[in-house]
CHARMM internal coordinates of N, CA and C (Angstrom, degrees):
IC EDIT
DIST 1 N 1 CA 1.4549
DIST 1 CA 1 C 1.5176
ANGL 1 N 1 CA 1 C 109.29
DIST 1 C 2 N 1.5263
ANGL 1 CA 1 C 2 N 91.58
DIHE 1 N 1 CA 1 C 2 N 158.22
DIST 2 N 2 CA 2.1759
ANGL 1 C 2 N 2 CA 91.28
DIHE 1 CA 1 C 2 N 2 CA -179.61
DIST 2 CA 2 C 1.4692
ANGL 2 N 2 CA 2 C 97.16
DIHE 1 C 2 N 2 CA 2 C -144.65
DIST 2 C 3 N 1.3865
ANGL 2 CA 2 C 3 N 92.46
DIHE 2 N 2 CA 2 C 3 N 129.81
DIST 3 N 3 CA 1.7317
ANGL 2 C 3 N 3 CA 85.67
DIHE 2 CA 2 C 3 N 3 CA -172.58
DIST 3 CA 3 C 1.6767
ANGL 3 N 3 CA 3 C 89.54
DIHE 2 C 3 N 3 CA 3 C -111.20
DIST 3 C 4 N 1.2714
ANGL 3 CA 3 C 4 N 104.98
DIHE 3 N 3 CA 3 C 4 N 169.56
DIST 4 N 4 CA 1.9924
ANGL 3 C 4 N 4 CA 111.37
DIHE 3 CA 3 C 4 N 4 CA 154.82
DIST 4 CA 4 C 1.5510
ANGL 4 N 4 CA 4 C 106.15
DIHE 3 C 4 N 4 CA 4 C -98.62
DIST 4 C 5 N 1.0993
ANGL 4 CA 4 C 5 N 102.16
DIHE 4 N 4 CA 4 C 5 N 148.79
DIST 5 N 5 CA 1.5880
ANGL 4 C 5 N 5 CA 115.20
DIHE 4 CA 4 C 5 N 5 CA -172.37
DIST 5 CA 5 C 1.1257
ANGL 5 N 5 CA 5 C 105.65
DIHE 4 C 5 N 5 CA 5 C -126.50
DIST 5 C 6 N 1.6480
ANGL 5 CA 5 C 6 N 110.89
DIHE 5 N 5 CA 5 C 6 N 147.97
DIST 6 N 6 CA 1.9499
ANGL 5 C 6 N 6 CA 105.37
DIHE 5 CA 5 C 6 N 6 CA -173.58
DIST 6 CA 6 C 1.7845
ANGL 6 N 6 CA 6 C 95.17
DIHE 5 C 6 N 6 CA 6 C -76.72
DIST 6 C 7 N 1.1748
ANGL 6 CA 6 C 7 N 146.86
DIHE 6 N 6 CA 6 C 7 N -14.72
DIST 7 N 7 CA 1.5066
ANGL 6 C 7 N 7 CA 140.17
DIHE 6 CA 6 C 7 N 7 CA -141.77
DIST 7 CA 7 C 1.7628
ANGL 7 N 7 CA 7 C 92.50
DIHE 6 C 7 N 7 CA 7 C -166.54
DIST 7 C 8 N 1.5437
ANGL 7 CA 7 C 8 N 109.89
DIHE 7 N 7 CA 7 C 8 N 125.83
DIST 8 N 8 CA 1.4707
ANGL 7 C 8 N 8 CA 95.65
DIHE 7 CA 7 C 8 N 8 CA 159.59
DIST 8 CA 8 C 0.8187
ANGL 8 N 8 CA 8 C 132.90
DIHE 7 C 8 N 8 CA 8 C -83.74
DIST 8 C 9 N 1.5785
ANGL 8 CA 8 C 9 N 98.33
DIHE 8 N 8 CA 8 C 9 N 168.74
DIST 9 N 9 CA 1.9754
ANGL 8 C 9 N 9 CA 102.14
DIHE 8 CA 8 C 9 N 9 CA -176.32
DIST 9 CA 9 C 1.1253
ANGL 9 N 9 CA 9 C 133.17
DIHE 8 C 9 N 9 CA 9 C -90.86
DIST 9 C 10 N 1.3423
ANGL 9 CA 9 C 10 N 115.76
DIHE 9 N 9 CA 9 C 10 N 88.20
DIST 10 N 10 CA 1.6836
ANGL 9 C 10 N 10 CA 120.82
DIHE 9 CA 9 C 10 N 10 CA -170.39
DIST 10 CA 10 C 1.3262
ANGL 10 N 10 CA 10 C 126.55
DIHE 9 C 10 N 10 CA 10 C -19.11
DIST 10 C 11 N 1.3344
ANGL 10 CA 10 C 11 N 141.35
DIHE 10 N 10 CA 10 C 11 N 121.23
DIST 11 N 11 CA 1.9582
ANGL 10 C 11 N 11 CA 97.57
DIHE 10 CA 10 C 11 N 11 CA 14.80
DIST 11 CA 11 C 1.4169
ANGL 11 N 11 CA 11 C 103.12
DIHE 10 C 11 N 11 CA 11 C -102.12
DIST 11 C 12 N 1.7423
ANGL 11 CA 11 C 12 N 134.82
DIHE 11 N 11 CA 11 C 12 N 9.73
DIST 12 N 12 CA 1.3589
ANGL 11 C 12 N 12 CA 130.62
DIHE 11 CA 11 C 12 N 12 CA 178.75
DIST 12 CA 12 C 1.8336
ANGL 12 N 12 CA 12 C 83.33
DIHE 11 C 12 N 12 CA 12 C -47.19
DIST 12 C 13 N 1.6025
ANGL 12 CA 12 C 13 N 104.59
DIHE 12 N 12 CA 12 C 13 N 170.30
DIST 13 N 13 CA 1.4487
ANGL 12 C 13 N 13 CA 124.57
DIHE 12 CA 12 C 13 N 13 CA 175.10
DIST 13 CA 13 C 1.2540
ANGL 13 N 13 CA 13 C 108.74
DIHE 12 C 13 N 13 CA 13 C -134.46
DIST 13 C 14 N 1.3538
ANGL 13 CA 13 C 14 N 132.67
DIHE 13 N 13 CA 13 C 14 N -3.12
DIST 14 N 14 CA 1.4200
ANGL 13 C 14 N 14 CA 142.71
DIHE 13 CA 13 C 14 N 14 CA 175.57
DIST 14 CA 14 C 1.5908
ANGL 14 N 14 CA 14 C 112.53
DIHE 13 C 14 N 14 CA 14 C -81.06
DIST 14 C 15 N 1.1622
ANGL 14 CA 14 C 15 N 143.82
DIHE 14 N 14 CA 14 C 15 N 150.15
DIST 15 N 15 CA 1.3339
ANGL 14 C 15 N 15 CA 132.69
DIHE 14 CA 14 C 15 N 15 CA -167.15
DIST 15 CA 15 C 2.0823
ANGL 15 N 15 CA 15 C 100.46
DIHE 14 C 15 N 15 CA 15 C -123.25
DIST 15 C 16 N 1.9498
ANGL 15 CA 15 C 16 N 89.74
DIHE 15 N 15 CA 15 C 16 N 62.58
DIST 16 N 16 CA 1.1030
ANGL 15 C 16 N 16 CA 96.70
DIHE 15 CA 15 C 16 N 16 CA 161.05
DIST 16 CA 16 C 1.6910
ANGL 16 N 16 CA 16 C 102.75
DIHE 15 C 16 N 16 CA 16 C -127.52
DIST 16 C 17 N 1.4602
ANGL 16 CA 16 C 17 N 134.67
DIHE 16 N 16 CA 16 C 17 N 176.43
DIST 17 N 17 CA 0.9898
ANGL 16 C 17 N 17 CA 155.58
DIHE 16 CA 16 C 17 N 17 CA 45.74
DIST 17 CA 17 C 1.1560
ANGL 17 N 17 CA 17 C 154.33
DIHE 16 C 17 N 17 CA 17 C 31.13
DIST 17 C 18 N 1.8265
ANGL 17 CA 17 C 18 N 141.05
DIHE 17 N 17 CA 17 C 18 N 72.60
DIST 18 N 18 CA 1.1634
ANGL 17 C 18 N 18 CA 109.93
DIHE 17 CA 17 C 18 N 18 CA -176.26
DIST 18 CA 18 C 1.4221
ANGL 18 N 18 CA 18 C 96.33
DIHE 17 C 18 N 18 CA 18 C -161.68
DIST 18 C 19 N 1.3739
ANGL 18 CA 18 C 19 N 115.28
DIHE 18 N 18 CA 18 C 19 N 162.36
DIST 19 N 19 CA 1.6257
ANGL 18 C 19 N 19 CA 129.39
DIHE 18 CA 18 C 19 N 19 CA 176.70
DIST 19 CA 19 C 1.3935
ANGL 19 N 19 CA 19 C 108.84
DIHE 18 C 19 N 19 CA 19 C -158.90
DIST 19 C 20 N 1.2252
ANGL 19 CA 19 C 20 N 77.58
DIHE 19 N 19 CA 19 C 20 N 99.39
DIST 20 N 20 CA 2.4054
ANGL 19 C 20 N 20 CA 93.37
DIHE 19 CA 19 C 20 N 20 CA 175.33
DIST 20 CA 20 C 1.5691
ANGL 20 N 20 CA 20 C 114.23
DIHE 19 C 20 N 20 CA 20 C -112.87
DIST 20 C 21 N 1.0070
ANGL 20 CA 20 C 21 N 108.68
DIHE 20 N 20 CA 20 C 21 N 136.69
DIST 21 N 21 CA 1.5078
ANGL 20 C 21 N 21 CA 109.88
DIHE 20 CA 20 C 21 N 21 CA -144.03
DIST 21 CA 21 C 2.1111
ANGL 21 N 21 CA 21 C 91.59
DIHE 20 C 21 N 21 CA 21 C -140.04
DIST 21 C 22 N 1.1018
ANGL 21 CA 21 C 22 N 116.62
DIHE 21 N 21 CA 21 C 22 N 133.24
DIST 22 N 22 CA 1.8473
ANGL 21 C 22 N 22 CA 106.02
DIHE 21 CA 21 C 22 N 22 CA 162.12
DIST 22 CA 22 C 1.4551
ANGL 22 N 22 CA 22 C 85.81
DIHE 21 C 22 N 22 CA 22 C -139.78
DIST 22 C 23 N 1.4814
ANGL 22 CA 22 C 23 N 128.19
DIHE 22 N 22 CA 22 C 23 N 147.74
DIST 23 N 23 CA 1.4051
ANGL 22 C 23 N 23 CA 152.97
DIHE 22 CA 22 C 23 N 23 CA -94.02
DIST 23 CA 23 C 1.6621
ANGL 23 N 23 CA 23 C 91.88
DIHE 22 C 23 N 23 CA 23 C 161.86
DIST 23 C 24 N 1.3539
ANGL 23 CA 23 C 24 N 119.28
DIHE 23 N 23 CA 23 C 24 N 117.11
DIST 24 N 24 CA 1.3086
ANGL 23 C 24 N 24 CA 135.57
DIHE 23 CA 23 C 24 N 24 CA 157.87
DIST 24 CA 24 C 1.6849
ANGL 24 N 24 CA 24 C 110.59
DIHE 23 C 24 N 24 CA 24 C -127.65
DIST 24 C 25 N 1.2467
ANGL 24 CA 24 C 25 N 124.65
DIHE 24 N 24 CA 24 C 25 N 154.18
DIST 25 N 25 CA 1.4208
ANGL 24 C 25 N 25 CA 126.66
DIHE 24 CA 24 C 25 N 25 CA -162.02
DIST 25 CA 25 C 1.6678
ANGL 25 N 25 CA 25 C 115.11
DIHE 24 C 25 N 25 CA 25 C -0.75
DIST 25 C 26 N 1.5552
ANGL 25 CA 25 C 26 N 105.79
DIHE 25 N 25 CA 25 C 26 N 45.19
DIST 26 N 26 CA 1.7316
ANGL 25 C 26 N 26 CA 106.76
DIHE 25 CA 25 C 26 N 26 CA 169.67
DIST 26 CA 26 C 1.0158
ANGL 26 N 26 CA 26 C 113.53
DIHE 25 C 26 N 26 CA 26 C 70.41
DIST 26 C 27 N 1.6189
ANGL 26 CA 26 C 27 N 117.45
DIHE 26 N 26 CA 26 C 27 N 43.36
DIST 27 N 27 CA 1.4420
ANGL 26 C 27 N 27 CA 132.38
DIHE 26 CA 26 C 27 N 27 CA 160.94
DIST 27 CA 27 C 1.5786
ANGL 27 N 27 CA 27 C 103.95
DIHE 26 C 27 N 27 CA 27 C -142.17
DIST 27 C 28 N 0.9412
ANGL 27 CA 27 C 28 N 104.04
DIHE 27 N 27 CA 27 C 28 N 161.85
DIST 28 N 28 CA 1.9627
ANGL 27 C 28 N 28 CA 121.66
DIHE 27 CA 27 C 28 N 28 CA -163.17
DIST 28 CA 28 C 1.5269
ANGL 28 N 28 CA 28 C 85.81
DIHE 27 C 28 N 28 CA 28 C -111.97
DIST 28 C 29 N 1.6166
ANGL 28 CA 28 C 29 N 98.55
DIHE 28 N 28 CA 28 C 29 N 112.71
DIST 29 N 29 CA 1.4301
ANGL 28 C 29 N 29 CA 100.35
DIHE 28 CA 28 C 29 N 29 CA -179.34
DIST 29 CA 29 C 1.7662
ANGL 29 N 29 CA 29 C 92.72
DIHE 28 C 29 N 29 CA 29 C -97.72
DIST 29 C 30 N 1.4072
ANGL 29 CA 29 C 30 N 122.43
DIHE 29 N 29 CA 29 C 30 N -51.24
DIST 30 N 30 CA 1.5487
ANGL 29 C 30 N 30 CA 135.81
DIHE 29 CA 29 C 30 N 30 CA 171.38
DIST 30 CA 30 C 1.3390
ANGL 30 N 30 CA 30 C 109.44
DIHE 29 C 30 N 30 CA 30 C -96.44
DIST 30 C 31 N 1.2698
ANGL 30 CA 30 C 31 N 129.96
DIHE 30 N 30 CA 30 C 31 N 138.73
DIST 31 N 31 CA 1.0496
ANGL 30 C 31 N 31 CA 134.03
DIHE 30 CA 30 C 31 N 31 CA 145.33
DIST 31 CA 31 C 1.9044
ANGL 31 N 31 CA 31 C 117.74
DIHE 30 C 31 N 31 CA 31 C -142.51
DIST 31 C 32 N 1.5737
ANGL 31 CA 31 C 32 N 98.81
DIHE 31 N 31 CA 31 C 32 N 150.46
DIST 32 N 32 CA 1.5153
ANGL 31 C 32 N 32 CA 91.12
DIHE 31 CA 31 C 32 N 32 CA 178.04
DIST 32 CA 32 C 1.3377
ANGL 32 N 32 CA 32 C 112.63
DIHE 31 C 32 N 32 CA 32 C -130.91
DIST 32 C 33 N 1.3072
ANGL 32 CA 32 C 33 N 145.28
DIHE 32 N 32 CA 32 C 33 N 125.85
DIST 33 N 33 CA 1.9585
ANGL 32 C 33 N 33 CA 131.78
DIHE 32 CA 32 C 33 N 33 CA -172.48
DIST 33 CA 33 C 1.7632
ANGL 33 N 33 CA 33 C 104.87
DIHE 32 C 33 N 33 CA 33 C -151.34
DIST 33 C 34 N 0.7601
ANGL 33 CA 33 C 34 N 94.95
DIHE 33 N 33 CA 33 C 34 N -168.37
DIST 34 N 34 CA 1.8546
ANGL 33 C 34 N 34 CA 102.50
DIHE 33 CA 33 C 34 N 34 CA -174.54
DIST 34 CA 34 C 1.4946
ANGL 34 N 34 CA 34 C 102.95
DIHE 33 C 34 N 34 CA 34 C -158.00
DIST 34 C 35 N 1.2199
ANGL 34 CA 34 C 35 N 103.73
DIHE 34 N 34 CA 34 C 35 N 48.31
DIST 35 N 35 CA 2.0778
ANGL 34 C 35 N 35 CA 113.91
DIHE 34 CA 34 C 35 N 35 CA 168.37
DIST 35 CA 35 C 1.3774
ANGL 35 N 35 CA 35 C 107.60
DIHE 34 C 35 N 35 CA 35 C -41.43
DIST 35 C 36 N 1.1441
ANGL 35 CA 35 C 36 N 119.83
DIHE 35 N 35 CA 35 C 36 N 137.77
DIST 36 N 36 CA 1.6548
ANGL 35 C 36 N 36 CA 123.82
DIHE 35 CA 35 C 36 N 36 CA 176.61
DIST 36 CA 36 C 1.7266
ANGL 36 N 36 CA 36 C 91.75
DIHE 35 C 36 N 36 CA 36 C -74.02
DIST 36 C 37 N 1.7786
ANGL 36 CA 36 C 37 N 89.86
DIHE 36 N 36 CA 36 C 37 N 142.04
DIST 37 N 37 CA 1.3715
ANGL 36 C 37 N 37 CA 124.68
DIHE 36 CA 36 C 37 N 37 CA 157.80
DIST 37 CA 37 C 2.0437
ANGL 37 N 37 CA 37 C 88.14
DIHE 36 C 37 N 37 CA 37 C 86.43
DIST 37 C 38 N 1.0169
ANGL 37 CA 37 C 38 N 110.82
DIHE 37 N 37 CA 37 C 38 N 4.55
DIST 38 N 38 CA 1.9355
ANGL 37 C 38 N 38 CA 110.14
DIHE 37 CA 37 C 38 N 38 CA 175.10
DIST 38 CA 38 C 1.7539
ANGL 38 N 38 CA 38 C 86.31
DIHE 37 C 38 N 38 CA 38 C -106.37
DIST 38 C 39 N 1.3784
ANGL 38 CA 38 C 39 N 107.80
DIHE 38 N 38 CA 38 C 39 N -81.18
DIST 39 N 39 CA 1.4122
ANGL 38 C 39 N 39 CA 119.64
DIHE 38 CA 38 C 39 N 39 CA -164.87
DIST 39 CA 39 C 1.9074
ANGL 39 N 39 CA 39 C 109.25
DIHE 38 C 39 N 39 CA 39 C 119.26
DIST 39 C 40 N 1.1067
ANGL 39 CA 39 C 40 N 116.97
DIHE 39 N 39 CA 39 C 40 N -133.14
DIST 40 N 40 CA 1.4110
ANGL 39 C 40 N 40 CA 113.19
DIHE 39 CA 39 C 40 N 40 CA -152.86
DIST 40 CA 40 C 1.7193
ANGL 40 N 40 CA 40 C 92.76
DIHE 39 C 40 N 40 CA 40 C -113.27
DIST 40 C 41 N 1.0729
ANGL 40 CA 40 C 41 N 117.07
DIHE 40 N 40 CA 40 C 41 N 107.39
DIST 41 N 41 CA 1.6508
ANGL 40 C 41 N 41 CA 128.87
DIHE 40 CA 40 C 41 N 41 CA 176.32
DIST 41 CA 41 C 1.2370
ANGL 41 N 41 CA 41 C 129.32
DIHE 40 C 41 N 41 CA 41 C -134.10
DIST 41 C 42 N 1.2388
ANGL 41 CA 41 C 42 N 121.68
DIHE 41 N 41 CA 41 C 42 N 156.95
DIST 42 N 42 CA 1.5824
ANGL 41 C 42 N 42 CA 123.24
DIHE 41 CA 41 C 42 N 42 CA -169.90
DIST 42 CA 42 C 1.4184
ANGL 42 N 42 CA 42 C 95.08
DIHE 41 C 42 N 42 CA 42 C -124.88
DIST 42 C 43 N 1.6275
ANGL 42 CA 42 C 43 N 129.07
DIHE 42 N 42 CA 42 C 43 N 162.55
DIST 43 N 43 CA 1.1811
ANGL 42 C 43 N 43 CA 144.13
DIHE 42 CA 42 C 43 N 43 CA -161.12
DIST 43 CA 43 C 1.5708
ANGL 43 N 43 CA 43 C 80.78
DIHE 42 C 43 N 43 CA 43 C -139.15
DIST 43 C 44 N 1.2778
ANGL 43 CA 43 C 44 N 133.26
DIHE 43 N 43 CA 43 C 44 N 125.25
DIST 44 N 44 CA 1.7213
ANGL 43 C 44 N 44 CA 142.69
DIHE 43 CA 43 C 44 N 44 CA 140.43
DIST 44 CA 44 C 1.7460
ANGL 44 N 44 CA 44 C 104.11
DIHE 43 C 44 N 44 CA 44 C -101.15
DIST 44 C 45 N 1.5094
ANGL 44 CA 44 C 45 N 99.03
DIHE 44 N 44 CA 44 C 45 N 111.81
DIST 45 N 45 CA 1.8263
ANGL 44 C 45 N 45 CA 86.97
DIHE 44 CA 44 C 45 N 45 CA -174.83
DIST 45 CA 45 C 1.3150
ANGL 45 N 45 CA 45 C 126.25
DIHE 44 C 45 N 45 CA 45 C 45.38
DIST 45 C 46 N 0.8588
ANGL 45 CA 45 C 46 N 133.00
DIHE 45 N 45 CA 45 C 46 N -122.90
DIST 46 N 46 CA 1.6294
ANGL 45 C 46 N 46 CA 147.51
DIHE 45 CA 45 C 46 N 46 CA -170.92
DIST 46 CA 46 C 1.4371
ANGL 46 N 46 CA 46 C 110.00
DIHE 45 C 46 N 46 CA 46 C -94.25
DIST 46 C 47 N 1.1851
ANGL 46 CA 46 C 47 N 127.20
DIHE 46 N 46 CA 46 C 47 N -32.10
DIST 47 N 47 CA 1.4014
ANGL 46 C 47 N 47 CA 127.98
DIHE 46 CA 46 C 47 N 47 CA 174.95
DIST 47 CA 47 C 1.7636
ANGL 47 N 47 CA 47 C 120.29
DIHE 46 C 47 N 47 CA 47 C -87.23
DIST 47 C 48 N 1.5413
ANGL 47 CA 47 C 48 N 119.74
DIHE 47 N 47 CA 47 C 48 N 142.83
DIST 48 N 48 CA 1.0906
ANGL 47 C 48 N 48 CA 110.42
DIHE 47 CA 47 C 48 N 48 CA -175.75
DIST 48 CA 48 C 1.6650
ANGL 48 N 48 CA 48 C 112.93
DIHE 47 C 48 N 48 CA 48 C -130.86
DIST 48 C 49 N 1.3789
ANGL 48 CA 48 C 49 N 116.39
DIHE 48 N 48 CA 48 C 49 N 139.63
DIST 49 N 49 CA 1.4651
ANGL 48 C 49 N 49 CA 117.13
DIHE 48 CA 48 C 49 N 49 CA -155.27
DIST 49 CA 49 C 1.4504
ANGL 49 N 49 CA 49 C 111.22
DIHE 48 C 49 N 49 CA 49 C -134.48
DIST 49 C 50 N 1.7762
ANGL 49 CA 49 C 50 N 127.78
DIHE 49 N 49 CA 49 C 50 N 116.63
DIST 50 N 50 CA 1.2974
ANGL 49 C 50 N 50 CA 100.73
DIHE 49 CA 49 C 50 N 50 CA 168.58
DIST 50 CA 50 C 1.5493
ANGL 50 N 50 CA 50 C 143.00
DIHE 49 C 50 N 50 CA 50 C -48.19
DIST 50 C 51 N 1.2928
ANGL 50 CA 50 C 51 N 101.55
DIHE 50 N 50 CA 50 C 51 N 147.36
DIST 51 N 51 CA 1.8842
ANGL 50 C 51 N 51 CA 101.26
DIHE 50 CA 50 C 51 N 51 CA -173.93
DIST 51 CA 51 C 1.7080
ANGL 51 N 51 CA 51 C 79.04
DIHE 50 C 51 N 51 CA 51 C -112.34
DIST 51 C 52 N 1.4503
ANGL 51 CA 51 C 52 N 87.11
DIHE 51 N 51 CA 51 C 52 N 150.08
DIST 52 N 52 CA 2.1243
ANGL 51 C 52 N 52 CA 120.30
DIHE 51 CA 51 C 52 N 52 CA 151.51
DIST 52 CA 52 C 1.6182
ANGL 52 N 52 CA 52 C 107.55
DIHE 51 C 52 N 52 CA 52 C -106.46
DIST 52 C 53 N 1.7161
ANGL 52 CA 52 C 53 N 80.04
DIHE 52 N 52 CA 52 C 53 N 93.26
DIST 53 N 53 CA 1.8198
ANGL 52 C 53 N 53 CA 99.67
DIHE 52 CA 52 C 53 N 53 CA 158.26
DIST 53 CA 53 C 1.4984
ANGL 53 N 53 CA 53 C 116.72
DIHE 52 C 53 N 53 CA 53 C -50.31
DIST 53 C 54 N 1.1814
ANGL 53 CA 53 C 54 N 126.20
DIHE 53 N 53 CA 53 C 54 N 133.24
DIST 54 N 54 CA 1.7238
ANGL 53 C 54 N 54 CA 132.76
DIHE 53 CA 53 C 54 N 54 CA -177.34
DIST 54 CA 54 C 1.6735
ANGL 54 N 54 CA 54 C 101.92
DIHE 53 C 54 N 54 CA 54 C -131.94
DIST 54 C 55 N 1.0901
ANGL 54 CA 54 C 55 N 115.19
DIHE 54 N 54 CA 54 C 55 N -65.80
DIST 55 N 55 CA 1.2467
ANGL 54 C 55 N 55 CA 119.60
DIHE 54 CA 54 C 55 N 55 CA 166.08
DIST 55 CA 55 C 1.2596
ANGL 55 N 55 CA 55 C 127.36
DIHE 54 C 55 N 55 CA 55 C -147.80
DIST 55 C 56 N 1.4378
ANGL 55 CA 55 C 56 N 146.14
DIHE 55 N 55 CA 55 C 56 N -153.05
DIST 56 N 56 CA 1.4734
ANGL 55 C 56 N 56 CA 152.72
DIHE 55 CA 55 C 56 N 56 CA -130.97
DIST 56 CA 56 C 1.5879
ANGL 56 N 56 CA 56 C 91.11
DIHE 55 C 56 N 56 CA 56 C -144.86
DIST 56 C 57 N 1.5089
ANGL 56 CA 56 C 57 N 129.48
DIHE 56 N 56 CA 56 C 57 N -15.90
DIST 57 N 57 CA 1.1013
ANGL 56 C 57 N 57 CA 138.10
DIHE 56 CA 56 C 57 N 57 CA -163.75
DIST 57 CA 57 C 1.6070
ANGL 57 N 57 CA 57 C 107.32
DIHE 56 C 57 N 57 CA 57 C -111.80
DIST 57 C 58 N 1.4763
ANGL 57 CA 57 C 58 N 99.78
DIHE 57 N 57 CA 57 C 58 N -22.37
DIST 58 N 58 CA 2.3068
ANGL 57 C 58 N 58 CA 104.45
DIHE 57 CA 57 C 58 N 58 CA -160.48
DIST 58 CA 58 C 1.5374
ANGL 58 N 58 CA 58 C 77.94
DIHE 57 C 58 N 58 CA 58 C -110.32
DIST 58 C 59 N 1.7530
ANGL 58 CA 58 C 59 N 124.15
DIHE 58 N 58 CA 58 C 59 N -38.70
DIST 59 N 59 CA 1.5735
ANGL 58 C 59 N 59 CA 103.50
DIHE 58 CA 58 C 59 N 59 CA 163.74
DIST 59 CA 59 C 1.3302
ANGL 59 N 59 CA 59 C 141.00
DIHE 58 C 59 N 59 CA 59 C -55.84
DIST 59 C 60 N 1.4645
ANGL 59 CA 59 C 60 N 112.70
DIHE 59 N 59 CA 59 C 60 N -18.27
DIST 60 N 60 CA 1.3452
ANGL 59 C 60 N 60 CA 120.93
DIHE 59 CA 59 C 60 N 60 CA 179.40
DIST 60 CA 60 C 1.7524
ANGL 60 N 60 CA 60 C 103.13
DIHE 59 C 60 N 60 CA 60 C -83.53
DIST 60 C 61 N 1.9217
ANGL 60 CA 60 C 61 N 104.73
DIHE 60 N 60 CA 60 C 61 N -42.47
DIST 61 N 61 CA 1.2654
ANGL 60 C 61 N 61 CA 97.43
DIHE 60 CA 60 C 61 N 61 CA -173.58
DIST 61 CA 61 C 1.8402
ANGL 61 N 61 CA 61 C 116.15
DIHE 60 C 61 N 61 CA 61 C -56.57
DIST 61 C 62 N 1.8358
ANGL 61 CA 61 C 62 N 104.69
DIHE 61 N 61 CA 61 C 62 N -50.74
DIST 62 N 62 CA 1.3067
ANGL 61 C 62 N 62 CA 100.47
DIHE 61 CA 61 C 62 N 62 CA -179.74
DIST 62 CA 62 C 1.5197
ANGL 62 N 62 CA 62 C 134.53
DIHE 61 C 62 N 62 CA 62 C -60.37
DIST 62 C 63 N 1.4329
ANGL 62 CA 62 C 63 N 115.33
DIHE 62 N 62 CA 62 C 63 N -29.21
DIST 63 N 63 CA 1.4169
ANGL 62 C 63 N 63 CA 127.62
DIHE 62 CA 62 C 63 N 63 CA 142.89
DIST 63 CA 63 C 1.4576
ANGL 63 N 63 CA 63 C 123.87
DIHE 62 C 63 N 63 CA 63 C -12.14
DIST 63 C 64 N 1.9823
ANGL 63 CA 63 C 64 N 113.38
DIHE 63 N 63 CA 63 C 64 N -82.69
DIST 64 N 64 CA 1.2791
ANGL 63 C 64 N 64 CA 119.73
DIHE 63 CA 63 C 64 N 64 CA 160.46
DIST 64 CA 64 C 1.2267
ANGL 64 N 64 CA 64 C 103.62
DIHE 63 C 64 N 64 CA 64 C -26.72
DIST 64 C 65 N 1.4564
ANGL 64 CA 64 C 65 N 100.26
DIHE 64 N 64 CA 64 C 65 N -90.30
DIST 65 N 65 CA 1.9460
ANGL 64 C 65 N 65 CA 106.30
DIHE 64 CA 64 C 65 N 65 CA -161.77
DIST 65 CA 65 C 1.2757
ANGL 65 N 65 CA 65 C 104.71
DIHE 64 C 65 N 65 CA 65 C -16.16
DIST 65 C 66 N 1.5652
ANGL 65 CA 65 C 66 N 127.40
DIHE 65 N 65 CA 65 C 66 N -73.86
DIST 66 N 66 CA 1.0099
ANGL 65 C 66 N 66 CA 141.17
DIHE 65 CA 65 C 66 N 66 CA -172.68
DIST 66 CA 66 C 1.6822
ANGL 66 N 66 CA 66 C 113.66
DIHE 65 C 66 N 66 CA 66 C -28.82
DIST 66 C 67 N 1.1857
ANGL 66 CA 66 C 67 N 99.50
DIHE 66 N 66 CA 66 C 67 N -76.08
DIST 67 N 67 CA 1.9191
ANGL 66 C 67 N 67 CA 122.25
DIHE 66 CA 66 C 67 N 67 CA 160.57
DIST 67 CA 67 C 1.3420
ANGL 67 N 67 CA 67 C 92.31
DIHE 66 C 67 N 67 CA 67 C -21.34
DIST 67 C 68 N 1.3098
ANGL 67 CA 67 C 68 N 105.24
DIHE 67 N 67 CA 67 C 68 N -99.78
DIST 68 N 68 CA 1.8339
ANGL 67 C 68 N 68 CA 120.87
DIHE 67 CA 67 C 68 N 68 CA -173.01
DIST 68 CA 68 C 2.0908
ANGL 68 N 68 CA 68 C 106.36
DIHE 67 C 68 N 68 CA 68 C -23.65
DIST 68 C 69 N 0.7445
ANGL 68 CA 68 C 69 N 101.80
DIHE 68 N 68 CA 68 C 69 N -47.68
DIST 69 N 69 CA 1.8053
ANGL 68 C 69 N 69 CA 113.89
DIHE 68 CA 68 C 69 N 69 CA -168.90
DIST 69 CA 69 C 1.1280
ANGL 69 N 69 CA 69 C 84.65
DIHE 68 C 69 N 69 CA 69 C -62.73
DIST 69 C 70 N 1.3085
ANGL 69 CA 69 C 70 N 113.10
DIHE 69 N 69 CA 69 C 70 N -75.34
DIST 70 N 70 CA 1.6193
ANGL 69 C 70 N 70 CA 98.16
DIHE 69 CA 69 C 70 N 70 CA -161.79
DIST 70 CA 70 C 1.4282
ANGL 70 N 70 CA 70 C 134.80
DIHE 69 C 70 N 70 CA 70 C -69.30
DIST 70 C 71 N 0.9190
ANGL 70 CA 70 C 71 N 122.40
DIHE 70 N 70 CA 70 C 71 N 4.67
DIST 71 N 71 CA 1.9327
ANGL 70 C 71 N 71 CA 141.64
DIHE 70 CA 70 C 71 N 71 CA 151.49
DIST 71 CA 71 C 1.3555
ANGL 71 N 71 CA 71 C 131.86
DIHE 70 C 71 N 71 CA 71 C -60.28
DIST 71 C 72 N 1.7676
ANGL 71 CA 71 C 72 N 93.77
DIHE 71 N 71 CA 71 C 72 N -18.54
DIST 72 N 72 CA 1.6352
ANGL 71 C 72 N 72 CA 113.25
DIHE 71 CA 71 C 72 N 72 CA 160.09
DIST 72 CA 72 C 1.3063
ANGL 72 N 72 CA 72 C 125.37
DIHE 71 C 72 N 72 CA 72 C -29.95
END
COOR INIT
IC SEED 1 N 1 CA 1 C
IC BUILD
């Protein structure tokens, strides 16, 4: 989900919101969110890596990709 927010959520500076998550037998194979006091990050499996938020539109795209890749 991606919400708009009146104020961002530290330290993102964009005035979104969001936590996208894909889940195979009840493990988070992708996930993407911007938790206050982390900022804007992606989860690949077990490892976790900052992302550069651009928009609500290149997050959904890199997401997929992400999704799609890992089905390899």
């Amino acid at each position: 989900m991606i919400w708009r927010v009146p104020e961002p959520v530290p330290p993102s500076e964009h005035p979104y919101k969001y936590r996208l998550v894909y889940v195979v037998e009840g493990k988070r194979v992708v996930g993407y969110d911007n938790e206050r006091g982390k900022g804007d990050h992606k989860h690949l499996g077990l490892s976790e890596a900052p992302y550069r938020f651009v928009s609500p539109r290149q997050l959904m795209d890199d997401f997929m990709r992400d999704v799609k890749g890992s089905r390899r």
